[in-house]
C-alpha positions as CSV (number, residue, x, y, z in Angstrom):
1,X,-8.7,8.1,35.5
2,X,-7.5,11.1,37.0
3,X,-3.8,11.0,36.3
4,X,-2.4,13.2,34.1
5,X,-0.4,11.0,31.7
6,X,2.0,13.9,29.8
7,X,1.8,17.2,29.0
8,X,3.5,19.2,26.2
9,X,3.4,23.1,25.5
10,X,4.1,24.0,22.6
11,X,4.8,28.3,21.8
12,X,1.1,29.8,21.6
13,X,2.0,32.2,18.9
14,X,2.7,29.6,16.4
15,X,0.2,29.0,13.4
16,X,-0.3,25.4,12.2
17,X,-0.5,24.0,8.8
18,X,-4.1,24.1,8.0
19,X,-5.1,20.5,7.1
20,X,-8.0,19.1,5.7
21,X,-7.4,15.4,7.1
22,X,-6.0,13.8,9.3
23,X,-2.4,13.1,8.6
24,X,-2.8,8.9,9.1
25,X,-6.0,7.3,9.0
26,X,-8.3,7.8,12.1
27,X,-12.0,6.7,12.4
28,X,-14.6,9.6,13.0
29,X,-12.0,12.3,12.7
30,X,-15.1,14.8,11.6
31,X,-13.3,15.7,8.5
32,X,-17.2,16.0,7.1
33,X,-17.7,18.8,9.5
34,X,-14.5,21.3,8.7
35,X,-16.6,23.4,6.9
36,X,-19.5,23.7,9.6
37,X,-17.1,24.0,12.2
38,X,-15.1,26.6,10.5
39,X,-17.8,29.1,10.3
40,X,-19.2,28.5,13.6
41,X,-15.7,29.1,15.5
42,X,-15.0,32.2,13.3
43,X,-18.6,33.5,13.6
44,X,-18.7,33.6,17.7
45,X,-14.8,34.1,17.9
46,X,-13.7,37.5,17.1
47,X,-10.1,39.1,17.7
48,X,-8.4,35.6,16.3
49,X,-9.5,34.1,19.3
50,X,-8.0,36.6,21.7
51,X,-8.4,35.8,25.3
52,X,-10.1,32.4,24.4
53,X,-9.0,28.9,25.5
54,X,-10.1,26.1,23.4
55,X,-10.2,22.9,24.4
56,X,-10.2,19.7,21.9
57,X,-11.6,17.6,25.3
58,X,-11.4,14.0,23.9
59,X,-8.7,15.0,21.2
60,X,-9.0,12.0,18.2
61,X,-6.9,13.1,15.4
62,X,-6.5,16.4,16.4
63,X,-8.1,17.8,13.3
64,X,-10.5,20.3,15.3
65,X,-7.6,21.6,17.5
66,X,-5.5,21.9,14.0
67,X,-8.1,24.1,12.4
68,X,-9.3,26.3,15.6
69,X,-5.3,27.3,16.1
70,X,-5.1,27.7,12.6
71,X,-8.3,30.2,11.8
72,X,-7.7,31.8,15.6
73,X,-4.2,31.9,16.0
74,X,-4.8,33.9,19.9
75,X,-6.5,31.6,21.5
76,X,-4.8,29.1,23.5
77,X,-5.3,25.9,22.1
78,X,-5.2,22.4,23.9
79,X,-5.5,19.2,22.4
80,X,-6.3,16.2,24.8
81,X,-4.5,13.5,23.1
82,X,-7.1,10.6,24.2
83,X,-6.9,8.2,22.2
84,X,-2.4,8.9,21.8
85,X,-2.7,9.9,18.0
86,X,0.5,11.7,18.2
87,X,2.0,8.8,18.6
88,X,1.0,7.8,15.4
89,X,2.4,10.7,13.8
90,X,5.6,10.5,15.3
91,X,6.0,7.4,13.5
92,X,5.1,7.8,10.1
93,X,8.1,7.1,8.8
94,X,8.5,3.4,10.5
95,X,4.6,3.4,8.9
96,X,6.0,4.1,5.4
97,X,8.4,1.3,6.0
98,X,6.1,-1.2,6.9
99,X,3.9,0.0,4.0
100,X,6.4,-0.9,1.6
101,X,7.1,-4.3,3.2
102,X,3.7,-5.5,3.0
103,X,3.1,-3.4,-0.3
104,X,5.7,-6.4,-2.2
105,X,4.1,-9.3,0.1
106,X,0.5,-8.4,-1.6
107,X,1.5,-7.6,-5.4
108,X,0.6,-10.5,-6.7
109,X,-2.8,-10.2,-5.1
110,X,-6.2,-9.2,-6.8
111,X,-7.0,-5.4,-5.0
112,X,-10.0,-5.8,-3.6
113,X,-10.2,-9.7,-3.1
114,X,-9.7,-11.8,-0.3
115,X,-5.9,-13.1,0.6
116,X,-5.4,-16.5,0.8
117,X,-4.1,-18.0,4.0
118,X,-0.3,-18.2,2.6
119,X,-0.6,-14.6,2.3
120,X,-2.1,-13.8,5.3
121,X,0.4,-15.9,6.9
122,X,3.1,-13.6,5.2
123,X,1.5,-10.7,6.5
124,X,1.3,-11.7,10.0
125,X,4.9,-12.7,9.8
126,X,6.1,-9.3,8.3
127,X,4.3,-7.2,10.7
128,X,5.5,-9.7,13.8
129,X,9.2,-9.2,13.2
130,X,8.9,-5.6,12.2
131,X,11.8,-3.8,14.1
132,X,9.4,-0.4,14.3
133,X,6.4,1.4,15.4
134,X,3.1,-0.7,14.3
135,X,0.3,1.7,14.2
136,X,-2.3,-1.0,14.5
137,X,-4.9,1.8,13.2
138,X,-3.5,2.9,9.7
139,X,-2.5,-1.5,9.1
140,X,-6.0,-2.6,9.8
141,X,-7.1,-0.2,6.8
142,X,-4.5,-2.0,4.8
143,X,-5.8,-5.1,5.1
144,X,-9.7,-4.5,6.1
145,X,-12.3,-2.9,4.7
146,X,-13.7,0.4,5.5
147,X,-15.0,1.1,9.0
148,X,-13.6,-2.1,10.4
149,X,-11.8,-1.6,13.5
150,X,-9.7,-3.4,15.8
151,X,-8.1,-3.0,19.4
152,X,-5.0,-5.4,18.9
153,X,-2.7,-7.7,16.6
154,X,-4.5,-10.6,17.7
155,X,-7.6,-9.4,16.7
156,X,-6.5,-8.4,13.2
157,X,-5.1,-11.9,12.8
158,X,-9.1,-13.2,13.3
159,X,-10.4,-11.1,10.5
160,X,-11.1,-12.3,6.9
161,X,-8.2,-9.8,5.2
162,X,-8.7,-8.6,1.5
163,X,-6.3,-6.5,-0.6
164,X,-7.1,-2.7,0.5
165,X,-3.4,-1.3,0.7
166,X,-2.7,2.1,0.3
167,X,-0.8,3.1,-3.1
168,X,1.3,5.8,-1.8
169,X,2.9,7.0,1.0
170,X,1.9,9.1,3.6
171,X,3.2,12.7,4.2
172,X,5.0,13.8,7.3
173,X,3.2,15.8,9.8
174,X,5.1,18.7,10.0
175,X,3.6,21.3,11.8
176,X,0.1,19.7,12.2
177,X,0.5,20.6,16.3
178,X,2.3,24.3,15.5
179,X,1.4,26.3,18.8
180,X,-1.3,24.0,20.4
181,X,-0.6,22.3,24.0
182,X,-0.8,18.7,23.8
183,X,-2.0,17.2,26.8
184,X,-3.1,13.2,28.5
185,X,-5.8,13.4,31.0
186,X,-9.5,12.7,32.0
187,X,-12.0,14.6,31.4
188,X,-12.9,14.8,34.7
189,X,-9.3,16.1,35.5
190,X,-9.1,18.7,32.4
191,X,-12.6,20.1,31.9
192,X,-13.0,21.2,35.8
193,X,-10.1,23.4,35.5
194,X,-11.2,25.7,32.7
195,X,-14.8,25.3,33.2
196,X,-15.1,28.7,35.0
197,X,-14.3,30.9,32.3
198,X,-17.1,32.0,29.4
199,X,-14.5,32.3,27.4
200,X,-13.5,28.7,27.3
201,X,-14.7,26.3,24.3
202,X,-15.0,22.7,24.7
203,X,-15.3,20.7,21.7
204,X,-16.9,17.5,23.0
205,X,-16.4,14.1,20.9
206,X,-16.5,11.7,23.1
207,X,-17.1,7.4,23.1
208,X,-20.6,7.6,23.4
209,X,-22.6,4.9,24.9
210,X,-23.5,3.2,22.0
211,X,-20.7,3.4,19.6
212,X,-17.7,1.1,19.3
213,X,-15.0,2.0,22.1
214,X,-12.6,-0.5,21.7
215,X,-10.2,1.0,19.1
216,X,-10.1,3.6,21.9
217,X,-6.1,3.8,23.2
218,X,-6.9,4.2,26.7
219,X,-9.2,1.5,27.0
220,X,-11.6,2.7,29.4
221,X,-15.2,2.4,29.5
222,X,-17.3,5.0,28.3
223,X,-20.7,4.2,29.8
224,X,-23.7,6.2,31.1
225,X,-22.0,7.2,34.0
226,X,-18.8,8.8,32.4
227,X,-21.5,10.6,30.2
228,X,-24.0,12.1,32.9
229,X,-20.2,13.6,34.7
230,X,-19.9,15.5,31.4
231,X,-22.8,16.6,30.6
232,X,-22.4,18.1,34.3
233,X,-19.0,19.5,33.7
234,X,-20.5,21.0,30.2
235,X,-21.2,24.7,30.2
236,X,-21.8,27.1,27.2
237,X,-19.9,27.5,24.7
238,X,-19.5,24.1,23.8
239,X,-19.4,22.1,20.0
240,X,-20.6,18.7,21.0
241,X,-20.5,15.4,18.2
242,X,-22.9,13.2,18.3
243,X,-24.8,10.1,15.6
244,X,-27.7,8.0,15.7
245,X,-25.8,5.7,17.0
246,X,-25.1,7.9,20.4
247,X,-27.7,9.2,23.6
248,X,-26.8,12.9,23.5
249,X,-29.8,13.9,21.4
250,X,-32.1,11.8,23.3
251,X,-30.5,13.4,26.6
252,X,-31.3,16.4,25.5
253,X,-35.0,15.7,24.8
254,X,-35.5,13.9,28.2
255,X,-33.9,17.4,30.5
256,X,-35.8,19.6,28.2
257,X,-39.2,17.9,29.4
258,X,-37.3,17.0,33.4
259,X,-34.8,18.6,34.2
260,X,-35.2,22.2,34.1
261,X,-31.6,23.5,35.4
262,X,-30.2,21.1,33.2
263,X,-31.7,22.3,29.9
264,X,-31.2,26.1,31.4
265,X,-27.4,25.4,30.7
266,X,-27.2,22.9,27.4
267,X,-30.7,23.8,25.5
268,X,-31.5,26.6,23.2
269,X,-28.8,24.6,20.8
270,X,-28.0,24.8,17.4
271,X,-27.6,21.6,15.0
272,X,-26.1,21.0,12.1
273,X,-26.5,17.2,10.4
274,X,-25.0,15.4,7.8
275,X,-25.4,11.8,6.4
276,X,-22.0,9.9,7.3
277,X,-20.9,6.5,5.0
278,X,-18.9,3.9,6.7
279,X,-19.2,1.9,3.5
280,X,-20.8,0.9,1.1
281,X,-23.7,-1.0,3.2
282,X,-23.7,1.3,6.2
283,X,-24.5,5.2,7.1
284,X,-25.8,7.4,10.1
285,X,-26.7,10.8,10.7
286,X,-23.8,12.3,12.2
287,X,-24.4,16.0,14.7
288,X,-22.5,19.2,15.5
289,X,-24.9,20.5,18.3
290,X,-23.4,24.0,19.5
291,X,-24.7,26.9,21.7
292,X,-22.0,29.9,22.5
């Protein structure tokens, strides 16, 4: 997909809110990583960013682009809204709502357990005649447990459901994308344009080959295909994301042994790891591979 979907520019010489999270629930929002990635963007960064375009290239929950504006209030920030999280935010107050609709439907329900089929029944019948935004993302952690996601209402309706519902409401999002240029495009369309410049970061998250893509919003494929056209459109600086459960360190490895050129631009890297729960059963080793 090449078409630009929306743009939105926002005043440069705002600062955002510095957050810690993502405002509404969002899987792999790299919350884990703030800290690394925090002290590597300051550390090659100097002059608050002055001169420098960063680029949040697949976007998520917009946490990275949040915290780079934030720490380097110069640099030009964009956020590629991918997966159309600020959507989400938009609507947190139709969220709440809902929240508090389903909140009295499950009260009489063990937290933790799962619902019977009357009161899944309920459920299904609040959310269907809800007369308001129904971010499918933040209800499935409602009413699944954690690290189960799902693409639409009919597939939440397949799942067993248990009693998971959040206790309070959320905050707004006020200021979250203060100063930062929100934008809907490929990668292919966004990355080419800035690619020319060494002082242009891309932070690189993207639906690797092997993880789960469907909860994506735009509901394209991510195969090997999309992935060798990045790693061509990649250049130095660049933060890339990766987990055991991805190719990108076991791309590296193979150019580092064949393909000279290749390695000449993306080795020489830096990696910081961290073990990553999605509950109680599951973890991976999750990567911020950098080289500025």
């Amino acid at each position: 997909m090449s078409l630009i979907l929306f743009r939105l520019r926002l005043v440069d010489n705002q600062i955002p809110k510095l957050y810690n999270k993502a405002p509404t629930p969002f899987v792999g929002q790299k919350r884990n990583f703030l800290k690394a990635f925090r002290q590597v963007i300051t550390e090659h960064i100097s002059d608050g960013g002055e001169g420098w375009t960063i680029i949040d290239v697949f976007g998520g929950s917009g946490l990275l682009a949040n915290n780079a504006k934030h720490l380097l209030p110069k640099a030009h920030v964009i956020y590629n809204d991918f997966d159309d999280y600020s959507s989400r935010l938009r609507n947190i107050a139709d969220t709440n709502r809902l929240l508090i609709l389903l909140t009295e439907v499950l009260k009489d329900s063990q937290r933790g357990k799962k619902l019977s089929v009357e009161v899944k029944a309920r459920i299904k019948a609040v959310v269907t005649s809800f007369n308001g935004f129904v971010d499918l993302q933040t209800l499935s952690t409602w009413l699944l447990f954690s690290g189960k996601q799902v693409s639409t209402l009919d597939e939440l309706w397949q799942h067993t459901m248990y009693n998971t519902i959040r206790r309070t409401q959320y905050q707004g999002a006020d200021g979250y994308f203060d100063g930062i240029e929100i934008t809907c495009e490929s990668f292919e369309s966004l990355m080419p344009k800035h690619q020319d410049s060494d002082k242009t970061l891309f932070i690189l998250d993207p639906p690797y080959v092997s993880t789960k893509q469907g909860a994506y919003a735009l509901d394209e494929y991510f195969g090997m295909v999309q992935f060798l056209k990045l790693m061509n459109l990649t250049s130095p600086p660049y933060i890339m994301f990766s987990s055991t459960r991805s190719e990108l360190l076991s791309y590296l490895d193979y150019i580092k042994e064949f393909d000279a050129k290749a390695w000449d631009k993306l080795g020489n890297y830096d990696v910081i790891s961290q073990t990553s729960n999605i509950n109680n059963k599951a973890r991976y080793v999750d990567n911020m591979i950098y080289k500025f």
